[in-house]
C-alpha positions in Angstrom: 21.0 -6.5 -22.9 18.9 -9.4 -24.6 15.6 -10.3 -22.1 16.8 -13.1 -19.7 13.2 -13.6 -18.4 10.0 -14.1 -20.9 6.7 -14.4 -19.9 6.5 -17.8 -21.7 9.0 -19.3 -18.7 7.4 -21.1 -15.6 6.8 -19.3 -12.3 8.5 -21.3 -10.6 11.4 -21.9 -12.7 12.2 -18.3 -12.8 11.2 -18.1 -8.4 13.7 -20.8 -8.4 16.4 -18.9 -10.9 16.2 -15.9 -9.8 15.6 -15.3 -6.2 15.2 -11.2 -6.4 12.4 -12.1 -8.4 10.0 -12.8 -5.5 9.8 -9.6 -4.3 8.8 -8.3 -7.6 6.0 -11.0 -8.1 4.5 -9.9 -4.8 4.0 -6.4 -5.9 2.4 -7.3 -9.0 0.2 -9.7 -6.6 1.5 -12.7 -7.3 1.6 -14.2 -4.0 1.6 -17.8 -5.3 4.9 -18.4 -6.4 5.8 -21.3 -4.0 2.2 -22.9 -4.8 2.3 -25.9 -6.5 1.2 -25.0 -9.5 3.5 -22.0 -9.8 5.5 -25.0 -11.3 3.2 -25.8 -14.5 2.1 -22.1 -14.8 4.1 -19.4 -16.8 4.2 -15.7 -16.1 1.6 -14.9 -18.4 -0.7 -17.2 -17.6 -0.5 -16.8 -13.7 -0.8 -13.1 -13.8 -3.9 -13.2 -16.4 -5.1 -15.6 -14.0 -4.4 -13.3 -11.1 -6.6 -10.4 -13.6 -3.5 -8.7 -14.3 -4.0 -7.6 -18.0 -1.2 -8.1 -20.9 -0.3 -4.7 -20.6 1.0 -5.6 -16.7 2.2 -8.8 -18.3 4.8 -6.8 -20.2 5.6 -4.2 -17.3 6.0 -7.1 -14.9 8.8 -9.2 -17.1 10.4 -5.4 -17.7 10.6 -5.7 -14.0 12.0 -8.4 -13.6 14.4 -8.0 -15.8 15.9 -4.9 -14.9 15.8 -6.7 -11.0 18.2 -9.0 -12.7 20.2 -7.0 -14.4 20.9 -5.0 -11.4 21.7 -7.8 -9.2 24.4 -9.0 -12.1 25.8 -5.8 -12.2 26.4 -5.9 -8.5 28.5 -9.4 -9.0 
C-alpha cells in the first residue's frame, strides 16, 4: 500500500481528512491540530516545531498511515 499521508501535507488538511488521525497526533504531542495555524503548517514542520526530531517525523506519518489503513480495511 503506497503512503496516503506525507509529512509534506498540512496539519490540518490531514485533521480534516482523516479524523482517526487526531488521536495519533496527540500521542506524539501534537495537541494543536485545531490551532489556526495547524492550517499553514505541515507535519514536519509542526512536529520539529513541537522538538520532535526527524526520526519521530518518520515514526509519526508511519502511524498514521497504518491508522488509516486500518480504518479502510474496516469499510
Amino acid at each position: 500500500m503506497a503512503a496516503k499521508i506525507t509529512k509534506h501535507m498540512l496539519l490540518g488538511d490531514v485533521a480534516m481528512q482523516y479524523p482517526e488521525s487526531g488521536e495519533i497526533f496527540f500521542k506524539y504531542g501534537l495537541h494543536c491540530v485545531g490551532c489556526h495555524v495547524a492550517m499553514f503548517e505541515t507535519i514536519e514542520q509542526g512536529a520539529l516545531a513541537h522538538g520532535l526530531t526527524q526520526k519521530d517525523v518518520d515514526k509519526l506519518v508511519q502511524d498514521l498511515n497504518d491508522a488509516i489503513s486500518k480504518t479502510e480495511k474496516k469499510k
